[in-house]
C-alpha positions as CSV (number, residue, x, y, z in Angstrom):
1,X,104.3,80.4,64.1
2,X,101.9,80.3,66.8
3,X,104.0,80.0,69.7
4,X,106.0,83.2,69.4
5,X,103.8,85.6,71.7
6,X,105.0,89.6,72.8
7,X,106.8,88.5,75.5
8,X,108.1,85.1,74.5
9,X,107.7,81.7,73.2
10,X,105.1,79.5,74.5
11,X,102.5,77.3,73.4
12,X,101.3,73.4,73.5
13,X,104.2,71.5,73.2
14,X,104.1,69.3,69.9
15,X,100.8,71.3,68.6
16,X,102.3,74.7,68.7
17,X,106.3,74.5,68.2
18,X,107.9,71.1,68.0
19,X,111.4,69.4,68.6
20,X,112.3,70.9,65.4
21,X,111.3,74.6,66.1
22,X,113.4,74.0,69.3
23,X,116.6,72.6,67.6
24,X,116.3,75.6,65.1
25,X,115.7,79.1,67.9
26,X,118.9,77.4,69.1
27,X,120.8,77.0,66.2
28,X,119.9,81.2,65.8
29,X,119.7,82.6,69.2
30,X,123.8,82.7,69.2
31,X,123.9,84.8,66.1
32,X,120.9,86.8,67.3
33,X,122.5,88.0,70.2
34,X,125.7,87.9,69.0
35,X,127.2,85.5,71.7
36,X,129.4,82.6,71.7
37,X,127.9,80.8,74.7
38,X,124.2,80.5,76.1
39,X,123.0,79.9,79.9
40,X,120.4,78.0,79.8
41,X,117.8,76.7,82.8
42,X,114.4,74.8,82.7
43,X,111.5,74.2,84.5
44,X,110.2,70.7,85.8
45,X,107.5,70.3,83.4
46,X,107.3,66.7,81.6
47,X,108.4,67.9,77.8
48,X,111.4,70.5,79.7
49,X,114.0,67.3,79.0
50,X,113.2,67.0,75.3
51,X,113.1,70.6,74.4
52,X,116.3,70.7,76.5
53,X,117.9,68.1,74.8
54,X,117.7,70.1,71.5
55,X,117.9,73.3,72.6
56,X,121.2,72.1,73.5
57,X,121.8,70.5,70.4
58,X,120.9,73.3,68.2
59,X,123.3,76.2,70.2
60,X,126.1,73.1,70.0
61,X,125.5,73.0,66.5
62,X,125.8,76.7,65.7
63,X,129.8,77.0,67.4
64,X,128.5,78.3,70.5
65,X,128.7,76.8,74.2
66,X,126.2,76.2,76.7
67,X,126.5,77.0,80.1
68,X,124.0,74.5,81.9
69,X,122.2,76.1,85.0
70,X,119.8,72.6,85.4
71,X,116.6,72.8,87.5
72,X,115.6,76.5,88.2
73,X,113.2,79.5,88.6
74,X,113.1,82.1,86.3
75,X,114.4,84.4,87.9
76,X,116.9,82.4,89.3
77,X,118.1,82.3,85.6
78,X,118.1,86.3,85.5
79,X,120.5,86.4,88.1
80,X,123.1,84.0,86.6
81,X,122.5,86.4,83.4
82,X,124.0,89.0,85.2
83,X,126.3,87.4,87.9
84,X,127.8,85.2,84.4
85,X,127.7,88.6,82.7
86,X,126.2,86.6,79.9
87,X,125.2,88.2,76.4
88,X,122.6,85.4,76.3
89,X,120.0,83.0,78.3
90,X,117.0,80.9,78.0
91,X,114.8,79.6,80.7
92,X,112.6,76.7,79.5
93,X,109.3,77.4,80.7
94,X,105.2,78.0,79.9
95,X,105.2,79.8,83.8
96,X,101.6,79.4,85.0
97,X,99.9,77.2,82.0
98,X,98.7,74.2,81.8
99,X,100.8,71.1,82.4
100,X,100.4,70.4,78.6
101,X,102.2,73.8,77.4
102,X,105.9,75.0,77.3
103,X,108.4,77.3,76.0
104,X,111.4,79.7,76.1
105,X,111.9,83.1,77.5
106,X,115.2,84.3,76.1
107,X,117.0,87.2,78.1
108,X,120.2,89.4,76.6
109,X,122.7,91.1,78.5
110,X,121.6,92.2,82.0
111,X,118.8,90.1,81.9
112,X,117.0,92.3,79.5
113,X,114.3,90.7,77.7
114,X,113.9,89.8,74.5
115,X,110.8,90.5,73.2
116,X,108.8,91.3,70.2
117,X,110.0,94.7,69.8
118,X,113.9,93.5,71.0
119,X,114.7,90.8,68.7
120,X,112.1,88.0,69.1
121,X,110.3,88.7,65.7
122,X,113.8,88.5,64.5
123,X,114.5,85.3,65.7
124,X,111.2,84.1,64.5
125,X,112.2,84.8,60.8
126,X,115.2,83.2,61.0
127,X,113.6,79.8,62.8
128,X,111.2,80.4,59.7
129,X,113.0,81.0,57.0
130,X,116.8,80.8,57.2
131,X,118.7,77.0,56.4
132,X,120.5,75.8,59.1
133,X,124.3,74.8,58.4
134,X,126.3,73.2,61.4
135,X,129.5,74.6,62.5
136,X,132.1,72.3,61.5
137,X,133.4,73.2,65.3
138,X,130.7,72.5,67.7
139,X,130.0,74.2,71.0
140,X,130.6,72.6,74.3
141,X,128.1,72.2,77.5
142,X,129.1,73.4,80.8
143,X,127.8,72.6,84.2
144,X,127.0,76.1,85.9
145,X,124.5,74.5,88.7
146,X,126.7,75.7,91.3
147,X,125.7,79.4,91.0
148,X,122.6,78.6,93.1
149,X,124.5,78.3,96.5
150,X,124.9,82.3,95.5
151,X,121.5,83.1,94.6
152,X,120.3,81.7,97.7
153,X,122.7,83.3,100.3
154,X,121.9,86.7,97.9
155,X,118.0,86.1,98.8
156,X,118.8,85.1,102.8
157,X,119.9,88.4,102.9
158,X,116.3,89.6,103.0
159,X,114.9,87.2,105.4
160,X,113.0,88.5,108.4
161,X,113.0,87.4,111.9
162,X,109.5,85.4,111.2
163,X,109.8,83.9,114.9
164,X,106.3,84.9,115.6
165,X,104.4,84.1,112.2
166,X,102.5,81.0,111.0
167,X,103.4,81.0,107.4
168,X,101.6,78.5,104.5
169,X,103.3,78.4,101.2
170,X,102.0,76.0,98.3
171,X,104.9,75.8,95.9
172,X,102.3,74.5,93.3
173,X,104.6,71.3,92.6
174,X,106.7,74.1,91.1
175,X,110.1,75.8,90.7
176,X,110.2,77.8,94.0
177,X,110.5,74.2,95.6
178,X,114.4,74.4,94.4
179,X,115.2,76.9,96.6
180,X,112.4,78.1,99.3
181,X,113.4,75.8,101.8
182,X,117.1,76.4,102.0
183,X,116.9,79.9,101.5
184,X,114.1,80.2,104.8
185,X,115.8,77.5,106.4
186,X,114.3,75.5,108.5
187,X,111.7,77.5,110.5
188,X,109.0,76.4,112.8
189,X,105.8,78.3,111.5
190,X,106.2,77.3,108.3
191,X,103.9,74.4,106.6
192,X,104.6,73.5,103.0
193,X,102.0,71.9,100.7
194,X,102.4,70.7,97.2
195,X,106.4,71.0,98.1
196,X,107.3,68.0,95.8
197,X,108.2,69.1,92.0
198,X,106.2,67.5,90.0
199,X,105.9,68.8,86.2
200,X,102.3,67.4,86.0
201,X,100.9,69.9,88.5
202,X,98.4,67.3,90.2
203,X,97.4,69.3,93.3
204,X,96.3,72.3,91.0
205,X,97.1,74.4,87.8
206,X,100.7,76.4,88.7
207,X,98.7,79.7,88.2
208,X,97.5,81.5,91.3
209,X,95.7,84.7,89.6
210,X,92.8,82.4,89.5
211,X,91.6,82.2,92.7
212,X,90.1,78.4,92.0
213,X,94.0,77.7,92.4
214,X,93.8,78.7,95.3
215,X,91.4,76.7,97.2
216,X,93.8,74.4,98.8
217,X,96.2,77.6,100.6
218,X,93.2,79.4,101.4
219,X,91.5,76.4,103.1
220,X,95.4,75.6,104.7
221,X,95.4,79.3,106.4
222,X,92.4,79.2,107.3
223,X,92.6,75.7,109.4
224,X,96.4,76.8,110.5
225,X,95.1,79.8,111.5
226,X,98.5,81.5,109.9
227,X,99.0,84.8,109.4
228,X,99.6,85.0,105.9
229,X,99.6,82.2,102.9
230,X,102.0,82.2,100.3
231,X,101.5,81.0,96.7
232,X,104.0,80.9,94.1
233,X,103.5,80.1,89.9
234,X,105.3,77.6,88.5
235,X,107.9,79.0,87.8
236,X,108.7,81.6,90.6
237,X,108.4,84.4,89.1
238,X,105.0,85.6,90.2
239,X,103.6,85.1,93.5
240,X,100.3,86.1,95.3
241,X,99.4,86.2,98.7
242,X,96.4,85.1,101.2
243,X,95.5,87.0,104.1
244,X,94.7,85.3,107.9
245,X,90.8,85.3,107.0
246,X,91.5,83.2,104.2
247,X,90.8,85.9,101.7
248,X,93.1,86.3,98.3
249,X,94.2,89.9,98.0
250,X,94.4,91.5,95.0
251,X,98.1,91.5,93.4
252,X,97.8,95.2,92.8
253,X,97.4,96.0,96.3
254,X,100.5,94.2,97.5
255,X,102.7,96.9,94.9
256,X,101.0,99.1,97.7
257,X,102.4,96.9,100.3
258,X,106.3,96.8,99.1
259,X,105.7,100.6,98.8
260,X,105.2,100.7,102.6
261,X,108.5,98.3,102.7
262,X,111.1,100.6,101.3
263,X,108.6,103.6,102.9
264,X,109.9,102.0,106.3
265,X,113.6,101.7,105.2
266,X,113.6,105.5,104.6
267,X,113.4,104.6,100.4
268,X,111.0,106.7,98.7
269,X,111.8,107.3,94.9
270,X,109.7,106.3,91.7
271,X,108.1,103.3,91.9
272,X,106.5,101.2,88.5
273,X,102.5,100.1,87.7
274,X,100.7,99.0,85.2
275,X,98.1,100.1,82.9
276,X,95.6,97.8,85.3
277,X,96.9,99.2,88.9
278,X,94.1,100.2,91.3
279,X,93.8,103.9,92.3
280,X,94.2,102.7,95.9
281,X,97.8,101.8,95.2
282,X,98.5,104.5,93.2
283,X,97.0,107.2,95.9
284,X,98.7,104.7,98.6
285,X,102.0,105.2,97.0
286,X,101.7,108.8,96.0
287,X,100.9,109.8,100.1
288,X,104.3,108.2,100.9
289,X,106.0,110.2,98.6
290,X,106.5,108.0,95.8
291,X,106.8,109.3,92.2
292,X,104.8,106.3,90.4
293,X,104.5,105.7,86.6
294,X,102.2,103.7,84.6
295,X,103.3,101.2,82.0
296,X,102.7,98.2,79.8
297,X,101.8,95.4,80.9
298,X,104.5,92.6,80.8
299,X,107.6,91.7,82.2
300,X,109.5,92.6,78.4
301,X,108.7,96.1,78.9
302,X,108.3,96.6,82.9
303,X,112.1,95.9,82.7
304,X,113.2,98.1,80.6
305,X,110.9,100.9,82.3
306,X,111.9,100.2,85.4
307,X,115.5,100.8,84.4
308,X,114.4,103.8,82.5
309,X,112.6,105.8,85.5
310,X,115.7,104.6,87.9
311,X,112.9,103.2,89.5
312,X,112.9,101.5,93.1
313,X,110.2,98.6,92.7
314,X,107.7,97.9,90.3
315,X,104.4,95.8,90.3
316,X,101.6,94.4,88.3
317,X,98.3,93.4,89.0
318,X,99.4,89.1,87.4
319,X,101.7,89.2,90.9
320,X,105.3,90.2,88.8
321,X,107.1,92.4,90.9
322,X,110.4,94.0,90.1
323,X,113.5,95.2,92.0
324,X,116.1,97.7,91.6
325,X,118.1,95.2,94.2
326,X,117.3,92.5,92.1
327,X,118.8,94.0,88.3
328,X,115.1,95.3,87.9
329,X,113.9,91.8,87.0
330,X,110.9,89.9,88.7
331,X,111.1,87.9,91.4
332,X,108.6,85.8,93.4
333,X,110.9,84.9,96.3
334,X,112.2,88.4,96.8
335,X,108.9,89.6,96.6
336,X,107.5,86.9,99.0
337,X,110.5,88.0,101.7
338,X,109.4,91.4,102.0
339,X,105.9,90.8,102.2
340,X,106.6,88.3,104.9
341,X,109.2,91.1,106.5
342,X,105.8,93.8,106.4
343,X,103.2,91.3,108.4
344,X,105.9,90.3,110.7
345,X,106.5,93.9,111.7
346,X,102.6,94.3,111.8
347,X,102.3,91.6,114.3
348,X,104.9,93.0,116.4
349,X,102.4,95.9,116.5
350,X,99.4,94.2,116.9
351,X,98.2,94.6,113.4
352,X,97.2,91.6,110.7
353,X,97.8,91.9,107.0
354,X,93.8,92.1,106.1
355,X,93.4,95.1,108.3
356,X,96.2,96.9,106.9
357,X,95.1,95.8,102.8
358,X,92.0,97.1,104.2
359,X,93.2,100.4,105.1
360,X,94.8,100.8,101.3
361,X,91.6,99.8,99.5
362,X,89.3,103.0,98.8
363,X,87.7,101.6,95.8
364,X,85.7,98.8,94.4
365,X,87.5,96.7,91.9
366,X,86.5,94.6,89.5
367,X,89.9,92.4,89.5
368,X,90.7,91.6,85.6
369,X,87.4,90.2,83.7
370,X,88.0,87.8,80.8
371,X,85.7,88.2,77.6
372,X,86.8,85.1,74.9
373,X,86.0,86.5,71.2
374,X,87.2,87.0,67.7
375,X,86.6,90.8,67.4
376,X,88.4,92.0,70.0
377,X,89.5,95.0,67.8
378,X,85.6,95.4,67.1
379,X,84.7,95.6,70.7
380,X,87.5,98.1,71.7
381,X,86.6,100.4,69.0
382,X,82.9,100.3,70.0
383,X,83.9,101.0,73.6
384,X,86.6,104.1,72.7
385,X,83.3,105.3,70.7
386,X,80.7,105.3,73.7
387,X,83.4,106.8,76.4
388,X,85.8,108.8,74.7
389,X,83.7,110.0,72.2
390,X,80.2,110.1,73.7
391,X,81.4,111.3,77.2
392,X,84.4,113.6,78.2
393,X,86.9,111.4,80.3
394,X,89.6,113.1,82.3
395,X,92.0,111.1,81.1
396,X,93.1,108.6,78.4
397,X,96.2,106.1,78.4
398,X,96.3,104.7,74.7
399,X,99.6,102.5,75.2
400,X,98.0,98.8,76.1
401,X,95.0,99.1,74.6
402,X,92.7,101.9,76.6
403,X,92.7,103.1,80.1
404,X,89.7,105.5,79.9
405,X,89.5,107.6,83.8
406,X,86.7,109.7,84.6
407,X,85.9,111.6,88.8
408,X,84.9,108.4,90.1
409,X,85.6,105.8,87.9
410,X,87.8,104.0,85.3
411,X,88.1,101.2,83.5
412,X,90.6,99.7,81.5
413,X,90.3,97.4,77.8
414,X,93.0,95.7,76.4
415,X,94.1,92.6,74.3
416,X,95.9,89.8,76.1
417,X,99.2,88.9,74.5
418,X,99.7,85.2,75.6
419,X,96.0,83.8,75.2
420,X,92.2,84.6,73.1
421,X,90.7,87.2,75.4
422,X,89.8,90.4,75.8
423,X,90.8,91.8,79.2
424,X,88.6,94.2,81.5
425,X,89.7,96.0,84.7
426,X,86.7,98.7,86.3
427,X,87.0,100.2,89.1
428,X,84.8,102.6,90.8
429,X,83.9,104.6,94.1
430,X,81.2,102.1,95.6
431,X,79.9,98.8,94.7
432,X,76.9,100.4,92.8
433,X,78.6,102.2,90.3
434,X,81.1,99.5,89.7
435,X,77.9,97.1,89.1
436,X,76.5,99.8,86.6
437,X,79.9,100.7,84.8
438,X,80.5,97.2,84.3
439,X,76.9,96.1,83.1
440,X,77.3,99.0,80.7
441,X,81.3,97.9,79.6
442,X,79.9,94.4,79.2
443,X,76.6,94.8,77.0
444,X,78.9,96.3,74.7
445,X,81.6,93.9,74.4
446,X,78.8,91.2,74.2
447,X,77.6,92.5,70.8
448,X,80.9,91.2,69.3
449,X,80.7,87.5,70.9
């Protein structure tokens, strides 16, 4: 079935899972997890109510109960996992796609995710090929909405005096719009755009990595003349971030940033990147005394990582960041807070977020380069062959496709998990070499197009 990816279900709703497919993950999830009840939140997109609606109606049908969370972010869902101490829960949710996609990420106990690896190709065999039989005792629904006066008095807890900022945040007609406003309260240099929650996403697509996305926050800062924008995905659990010159900064460089954060608390410790993470964090990081690994990309196996390394905070270059104050899961909000704590304290000492992202950034990055083709396999095998082969690298990370490191430059190759491409990230010394590395990387993969 097309719609169960690496990290979770998604796809186009009625093209790639149905009302069916819903009704039956469901009816299985329960027995899966090996749970009698299931929390279960959803986004605001147009087909959330229907695939709700049997969701529902397939855990009901199984024996087992539903504990209804309504309208929420995603992560907002991982911390009524935990604070329920539920064995199970699904957020209904396609995150940053298109209006006309949806789906399910499906979470176990302490909000560890269920992925490919941890139950999810299970699940997809029995949706596939086991009969459903009703319980001749159907499960319940309970109303559990009322955990979000907790989750928001948990996030004011890391609210900064922001007295002297001028703050833009686009909600993207998306899920942070349930709770930003009450959890920052009502403060003076704030201006809100695309603050109404509207599952049809008309101002722009709810996914900020592309920087087209953007065009609306970055022209807002710029005419505001605010010190830092603030963009969050649809579903609040990535965010990314625009300086006061209007320029979009790098997601990778802002794991750099929260490094600084608990750097300032007195909280140095190992710290989580992934396969894609600039050298300029990792060198950032490493001066402050931070032990940092490099991982997977993905929040179903950042999590479990994190929690592995006893690790602080984590980051990835699609603007997922992860706290050890927040279970280890991803959070946009929380992530937003103490990026909004950081410039406040730089404006207190006469300092701007560009300049001090400028002062991290050693090298020139490519950001993450998209090649759509059939042979991906073809390409990455052709491009292990001309550098690891051909060449002698320093260094080679073989567990997300390649990352290949040489004096003064890397790159890294990998398959996407959720869509058709081929992924590049290259990063070099200067501008020139980049150029040169990644006219060379490119000419390569072309020959598989």
């Amino acid at each position: 079935m097309t719609a169960f990816k690496a990290y979770d279900i998604r796809g186009v709703y009625g093209k790639d899972f149905d009302r069916d497919t819903v009704y039956r993950i469901g009816f299985f999830i329960p027995r899966l997890l090996n749970t009698d009840h299931v929390l279960v939140g959803r986004d605001v997109r147009l087909s959330s109510p229907e695939i709700h609606e049997y969701l529902v109606r397939g855990i009901t049908d199984s024996g087992a109960d539903v504990w209804d969370l309504g309208l929420c972010t995603t992560p907002m869902v991982y911390y009524a996992t935990r604070l329920y101490k539920a064995d199970a829960s699904v957020q209904i949710t396609a995150s940053h796609n298109p209006p006309q996609y949806n789906g399910l990420k499906i979470s176990r106990t302490d909000a560890l995710p269920v992925g490919g690896d941890t139950g999810l190709k299970d699940l997809e065999r029995m949706v596939v090929e086991e009969p459903v039989s009703p319980a001749d005792r159907k499960g319940s629904v309970k109303d559990c909405s009322s955990f979000v006066d907790r989750y928001i008095e948990f996030q004011k807890t890391f609210v900064p005096d922001l007295s002297d900022l001028k703050i833009t945040i686009d909600t993207s007609n998306g899920m942070a719009n349930v709770v930003i406003k009450d959890i920052l309260e009502d403060k003076a240099g704030i201006r809100y755009i695309n603050d109404v929650l509207d599952g049809s996403f008309p101002a722009h697509e709810p996914n900020p990595l592309e920087v087209a996305n953007c065009a609306q926050i970055i022209q807002a800062v710029k005419d505001d003349g605010s010190d830092v924008g603030v963009i969050y995905d649809g579903d609040a659990d990535r965010v990314m971030f625009i300086d006061e010159r209007g320029r979009f900064i790098q997601p990778d460089y802002i794991t750099a940033l929260i490094g600084y954060y608990y750097w300032r608390k007195g909280e140095v410790g190992a710290a989580l990147q992934d396969i894609r993470t600039s050298r300029s964090t990792t060198e950032y990081l490493e001066k402050l005394g931070f032990n940092v690994t490099t991982w997977k990309v993905g929040h179903a196996f950042a999590k479990l990582k994190i929690r592995e390394i006893h690790g602080i905070f984590g980051g990835e270059l699609a603007g997922h960041y992860y706290f050890r104050d927040f279970g280890n899961c991803d959070s946009g909000v929380l992530a937003s807070l103490i990026v909004l704590s950081v410039v406040a304290d730089l404006k207190r000492e006469g300092r701007t977020l560009g300049s001090f992202i400028d002062e991290i950034v050693t090298y020139a990055n490519s950001g993450e380069v998209n090649f759509r083709l059939e042979n991906k396999d073809g390409a990455i095998e052709a491009l292990c062959s001309r550098f690891i082969d051909h060449d002698s690298p320093d260094k080679v990370l073989d567990f997300d496709g390649r990352r290949i490191e040489f004096p003064t430059w890397w790159f890294n190759v990998r398959k996407s998990n959720t869509e058709p491409y081929l992924r590049i990230v290259c990063e070099a010394r200067d501008g020139v070499e980049l150029k040169k590395r990644l006219d060379e990387i490119s000419s390569i993969i072309h020959k598989f197009d």
